[in-house]
C-alpha positions as CSV (number, residue, x, y, z in Angstrom):
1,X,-204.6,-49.6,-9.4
2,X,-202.9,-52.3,-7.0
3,X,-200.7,-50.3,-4.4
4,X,-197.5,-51.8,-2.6
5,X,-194.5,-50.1,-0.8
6,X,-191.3,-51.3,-1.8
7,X,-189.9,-53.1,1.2
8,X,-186.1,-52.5,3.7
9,X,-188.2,-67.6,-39.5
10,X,-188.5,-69.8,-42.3
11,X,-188.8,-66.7,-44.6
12,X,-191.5,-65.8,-46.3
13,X,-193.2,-62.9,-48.1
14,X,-195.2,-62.4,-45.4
15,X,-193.8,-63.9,-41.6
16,X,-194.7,-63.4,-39.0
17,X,-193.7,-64.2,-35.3
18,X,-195.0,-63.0,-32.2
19,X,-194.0,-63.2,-28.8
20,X,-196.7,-61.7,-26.1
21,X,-195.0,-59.3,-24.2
22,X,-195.8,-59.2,-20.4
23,X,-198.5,-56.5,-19.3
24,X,-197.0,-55.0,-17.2
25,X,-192.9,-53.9,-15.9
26,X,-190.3,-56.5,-15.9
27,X,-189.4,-56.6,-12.5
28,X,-190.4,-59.1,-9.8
29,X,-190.2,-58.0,-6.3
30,X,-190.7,-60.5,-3.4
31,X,-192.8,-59.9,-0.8
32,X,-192.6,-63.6,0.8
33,X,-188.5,-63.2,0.5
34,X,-186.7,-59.9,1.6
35,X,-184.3,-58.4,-1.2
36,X,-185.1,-61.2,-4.0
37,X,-185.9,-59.5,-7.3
38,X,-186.2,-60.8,-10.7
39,X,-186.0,-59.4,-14.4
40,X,-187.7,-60.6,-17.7
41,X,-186.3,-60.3,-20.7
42,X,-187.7,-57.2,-21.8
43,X,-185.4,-55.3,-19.2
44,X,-181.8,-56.9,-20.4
45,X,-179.8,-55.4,-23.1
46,X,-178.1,-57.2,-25.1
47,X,-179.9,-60.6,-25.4
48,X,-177.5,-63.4,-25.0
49,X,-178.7,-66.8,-25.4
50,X,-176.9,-67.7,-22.7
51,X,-179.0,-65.2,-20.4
52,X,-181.8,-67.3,-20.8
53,X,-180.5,-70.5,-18.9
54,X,-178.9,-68.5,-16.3
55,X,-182.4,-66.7,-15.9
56,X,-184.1,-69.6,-15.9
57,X,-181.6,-71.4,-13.8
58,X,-182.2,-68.4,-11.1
59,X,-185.8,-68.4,-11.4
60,X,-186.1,-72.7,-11.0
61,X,-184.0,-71.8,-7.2
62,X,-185.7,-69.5,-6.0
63,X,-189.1,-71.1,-7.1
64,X,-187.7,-74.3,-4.9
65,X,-186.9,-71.7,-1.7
66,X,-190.9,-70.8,-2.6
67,X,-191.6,-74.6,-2.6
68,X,-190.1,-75.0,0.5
69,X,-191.5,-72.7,2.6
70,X,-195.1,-73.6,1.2
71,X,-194.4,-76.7,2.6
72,X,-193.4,-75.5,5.8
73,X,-196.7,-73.2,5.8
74,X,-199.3,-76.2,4.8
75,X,-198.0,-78.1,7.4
76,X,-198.4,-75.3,10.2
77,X,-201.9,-75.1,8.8
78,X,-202.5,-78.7,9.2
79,X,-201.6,-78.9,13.0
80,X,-203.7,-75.9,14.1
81,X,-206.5,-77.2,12.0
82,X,-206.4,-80.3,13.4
83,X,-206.9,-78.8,17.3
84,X,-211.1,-78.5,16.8
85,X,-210.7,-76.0,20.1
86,X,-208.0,-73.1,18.9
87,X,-207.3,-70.3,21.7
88,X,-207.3,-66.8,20.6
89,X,-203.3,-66.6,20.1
90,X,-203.5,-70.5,17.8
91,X,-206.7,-68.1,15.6
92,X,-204.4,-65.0,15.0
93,X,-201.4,-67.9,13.6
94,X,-203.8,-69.8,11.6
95,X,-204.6,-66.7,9.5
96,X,-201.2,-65.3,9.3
97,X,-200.3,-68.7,8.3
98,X,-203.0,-68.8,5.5
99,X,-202.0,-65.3,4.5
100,X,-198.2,-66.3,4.0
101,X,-199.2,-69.5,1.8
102,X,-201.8,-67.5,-0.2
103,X,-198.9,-65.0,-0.8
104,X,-197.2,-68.4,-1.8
105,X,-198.8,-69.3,-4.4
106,X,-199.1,-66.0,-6.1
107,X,-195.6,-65.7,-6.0
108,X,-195.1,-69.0,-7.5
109,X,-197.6,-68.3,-10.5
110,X,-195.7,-65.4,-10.9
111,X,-192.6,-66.8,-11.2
112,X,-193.3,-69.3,-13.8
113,X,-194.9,-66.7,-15.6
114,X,-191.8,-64.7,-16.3
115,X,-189.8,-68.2,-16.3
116,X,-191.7,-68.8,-19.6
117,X,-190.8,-65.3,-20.9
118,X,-187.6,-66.0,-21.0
119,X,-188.3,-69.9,-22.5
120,X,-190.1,-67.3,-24.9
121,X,-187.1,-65.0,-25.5
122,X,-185.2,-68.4,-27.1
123,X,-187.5,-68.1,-29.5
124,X,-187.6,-64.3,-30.0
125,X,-183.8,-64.7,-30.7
126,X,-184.8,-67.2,-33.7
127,X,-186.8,-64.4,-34.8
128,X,-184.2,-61.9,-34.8
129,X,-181.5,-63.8,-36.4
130,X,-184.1,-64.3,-39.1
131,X,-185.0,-60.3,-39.3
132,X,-181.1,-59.8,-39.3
133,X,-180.7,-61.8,-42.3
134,X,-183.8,-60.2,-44.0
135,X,-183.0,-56.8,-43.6
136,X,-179.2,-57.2,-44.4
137,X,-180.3,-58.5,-48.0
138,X,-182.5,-55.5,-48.6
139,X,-186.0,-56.6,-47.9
140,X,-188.4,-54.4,-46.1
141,X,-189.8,-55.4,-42.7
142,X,-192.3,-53.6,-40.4
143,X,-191.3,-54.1,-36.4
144,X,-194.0,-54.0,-33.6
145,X,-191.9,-53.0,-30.4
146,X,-192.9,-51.7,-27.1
147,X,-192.5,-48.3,-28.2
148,X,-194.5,-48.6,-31.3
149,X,-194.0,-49.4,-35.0
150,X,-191.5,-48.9,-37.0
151,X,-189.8,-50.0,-40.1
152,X,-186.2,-51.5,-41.3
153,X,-185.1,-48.3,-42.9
154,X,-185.8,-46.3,-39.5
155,X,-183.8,-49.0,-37.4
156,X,-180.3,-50.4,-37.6
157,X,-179.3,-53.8,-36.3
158,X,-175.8,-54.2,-35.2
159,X,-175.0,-58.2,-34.5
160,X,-172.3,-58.8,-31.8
161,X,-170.5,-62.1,-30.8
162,X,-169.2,-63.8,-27.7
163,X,-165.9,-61.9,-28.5
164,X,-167.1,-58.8,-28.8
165,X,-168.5,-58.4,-24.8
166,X,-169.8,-60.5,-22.4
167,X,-171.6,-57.6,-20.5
168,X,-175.3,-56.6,-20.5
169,X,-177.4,-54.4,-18.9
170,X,-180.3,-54.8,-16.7
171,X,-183.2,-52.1,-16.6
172,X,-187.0,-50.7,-16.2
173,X,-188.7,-47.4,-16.6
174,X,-189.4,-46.0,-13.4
175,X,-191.0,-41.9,-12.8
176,X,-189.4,-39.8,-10.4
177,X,-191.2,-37.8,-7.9
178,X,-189.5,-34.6,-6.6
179,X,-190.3,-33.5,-2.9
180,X,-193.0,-30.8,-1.7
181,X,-197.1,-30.6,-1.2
182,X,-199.5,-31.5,-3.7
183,X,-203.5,-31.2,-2.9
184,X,-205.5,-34.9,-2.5
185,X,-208.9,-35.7,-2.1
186,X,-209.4,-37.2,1.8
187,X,-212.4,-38.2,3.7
188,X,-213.4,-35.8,6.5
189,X,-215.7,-37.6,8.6
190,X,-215.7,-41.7,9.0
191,X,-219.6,-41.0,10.1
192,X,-220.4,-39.4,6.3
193,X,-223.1,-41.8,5.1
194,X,-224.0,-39.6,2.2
195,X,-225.0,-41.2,-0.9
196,X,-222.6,-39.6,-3.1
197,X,-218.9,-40.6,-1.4
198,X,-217.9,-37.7,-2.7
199,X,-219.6,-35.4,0.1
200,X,-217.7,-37.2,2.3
201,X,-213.9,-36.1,0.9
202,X,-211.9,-32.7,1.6
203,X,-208.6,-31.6,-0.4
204,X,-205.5,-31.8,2.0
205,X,-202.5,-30.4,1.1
206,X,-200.1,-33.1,1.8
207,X,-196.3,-33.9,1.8
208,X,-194.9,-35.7,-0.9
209,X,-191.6,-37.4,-0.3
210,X,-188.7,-37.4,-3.1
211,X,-188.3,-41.4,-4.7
212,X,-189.6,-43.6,-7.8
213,X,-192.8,-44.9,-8.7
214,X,-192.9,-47.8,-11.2
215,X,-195.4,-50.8,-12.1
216,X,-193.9,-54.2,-11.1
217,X,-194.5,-57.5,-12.8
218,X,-197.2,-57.8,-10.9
219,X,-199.6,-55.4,-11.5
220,X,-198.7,-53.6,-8.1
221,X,-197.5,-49.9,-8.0
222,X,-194.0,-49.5,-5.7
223,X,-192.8,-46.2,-4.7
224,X,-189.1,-46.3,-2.9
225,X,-186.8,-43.4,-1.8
226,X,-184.1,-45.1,-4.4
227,X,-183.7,-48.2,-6.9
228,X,-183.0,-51.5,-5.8
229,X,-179.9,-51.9,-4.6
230,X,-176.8,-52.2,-6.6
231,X,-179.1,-50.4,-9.5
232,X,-178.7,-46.2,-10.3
233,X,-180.9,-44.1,-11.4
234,X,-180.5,-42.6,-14.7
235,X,-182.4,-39.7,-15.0
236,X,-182.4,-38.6,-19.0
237,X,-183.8,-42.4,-20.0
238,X,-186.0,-42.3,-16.4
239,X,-184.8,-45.8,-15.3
240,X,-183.0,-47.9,-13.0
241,X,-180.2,-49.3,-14.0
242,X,-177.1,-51.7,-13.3
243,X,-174.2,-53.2,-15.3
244,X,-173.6,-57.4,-15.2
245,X,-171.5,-59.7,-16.7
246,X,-171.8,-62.8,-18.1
247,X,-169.8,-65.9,-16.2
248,X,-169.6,-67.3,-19.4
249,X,-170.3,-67.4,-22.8
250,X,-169.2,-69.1,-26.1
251,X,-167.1,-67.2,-28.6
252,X,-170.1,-67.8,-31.1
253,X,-172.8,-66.7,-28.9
254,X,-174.6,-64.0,-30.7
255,X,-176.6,-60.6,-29.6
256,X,-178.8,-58.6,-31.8
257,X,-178.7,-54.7,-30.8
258,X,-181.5,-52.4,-32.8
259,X,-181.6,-48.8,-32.5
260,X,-183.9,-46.1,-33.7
261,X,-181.8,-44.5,-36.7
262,X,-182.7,-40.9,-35.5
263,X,-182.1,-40.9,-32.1
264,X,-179.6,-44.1,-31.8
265,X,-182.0,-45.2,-28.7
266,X,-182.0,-49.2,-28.4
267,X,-185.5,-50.6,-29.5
268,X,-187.1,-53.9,-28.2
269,X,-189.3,-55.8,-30.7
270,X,-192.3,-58.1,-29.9
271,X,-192.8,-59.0,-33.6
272,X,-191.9,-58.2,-37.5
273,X,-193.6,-58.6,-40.7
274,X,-191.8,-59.3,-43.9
275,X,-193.5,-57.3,-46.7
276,X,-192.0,-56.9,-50.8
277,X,-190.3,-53.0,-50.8
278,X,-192.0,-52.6,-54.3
């Protein structure tokens, strides 16, 4: 595993629609631009349609501030390439200039990949609307979500308007780690040239600092002594957290809200079936 440190439907009997949800968590962290961090739709509750063009909107500027200094990087490049004798100082800023535009670019590919989750979630929304309607006329449905399957008598679906609320939430799953030791495998002696690498490691008892640990969009595992700022940590759900508000939003915007029945926790669907109750 990648490791990081957190850094300072037209109905029918049987539709279907699927959206492809994201690997891994729904949080983009920056490592090219201090403190900028970015959510897919699978961590905002309640959808809004209008959550999609400010996302989107927020995502386009800060993939133009990634533009820009890529720009500013390939040029840098260029210059020291172009000197065919580089002292040793002009080397060492050729490579960390290659390092930052390679971090560039996977940023940017990055980006547009959760920009076209949330051109996806438009869709999604569609989907619901179409679910709603199903389900509130007594068909049957069967939900894929990220939690597993379930079906429309195990779920409700509560639809709320532009003058019910305008706020939303803004969350992913994070595990806390509690302070104290815990024993890991280390390797004694950088001269071991055993075969088996394993000869080579000894258990430590080491010190294991109190803070979160939690997959990013990227693949990369971040562990940080709290949440992102402005975010709390809940500890019964095991996320991090924060309340927003929308700037604006029309009085017949709509939100779909789904729930397990039994426990009343909110659900988040990837796709539905529509299948005959009989």
């Amino acid at each position: 595993m990648k490791t990081k440190q957190l850094l300072p439907a037209i109905l029918g009997l049987f539709f279907i629609i699927s959206i492809s949800p994201s690997t891994n968590g729904q949080i983009f962290i920056s490592e090219a631009v201090d403190g900028v961090y970015l959510l897919g739709p699978q961590s905002v509750s309640p959808y809004w349609e209008e959550l999609s063009t400010e996302y989107i909107s927020e995502i386009g500027a800060f993939r133009s501030e990634l533009q820009s200094l890529q720009t500013t990087e390939e040029n840098a490049i260029a210059t020291l390439q172009a000197n065919e004798k580089l002292k040793r100082r002009e080397r060492q800023q050729l490579a960390a200039a290659e390092e930052r535009l390679e971090l560039l670019k996977i940023e940017l590919q990055a980006i547009d990949t959760l920009q076209n989750d949330w051109y996806n979630q438009l869709v999604q929304m569609e989907s619901l609307r179409q679910l709603f309607d199903w389900v509130n006329d007594g068909h049957c449905a069967e939900l894929t979500t990220t939690t597993g399957i379930y079906y429309s008598d195990e779920i409700e679906i509560s639809l709320l308007s532009g003058t019910d609320q305008t706020s939303f939430e803004e969350w992913f799953p994070v595990d806390y780690q509690a302070s104290g030791t815990e024993w890991v495998k280390k390797k004694a002696d950088r001269n071991c040239f055993s075969d088996d690498p394993n000869d080579c490691l000894v258990w430590c008892l080491v010190e294991k600092k109190e803070g979160i640990v939690f997959i990013d969009f990227q693949g990369y595992e971040r562990k940080a002594k709290t949440c992102p700022e402005s975010f709390t940590y809940h500890s019964e759900l095991s996320y991090c957290i924060r309340q927003r508000t929308l700037n604006e939003i029309a009085d017949d915007s709509e939100a779909f809200l789904i729930r397990e029945r039994s426990s009343e926790q909110e659900i988040q669907v990837l796709s539905w079936s529509a299948f005959d109750c009989q």
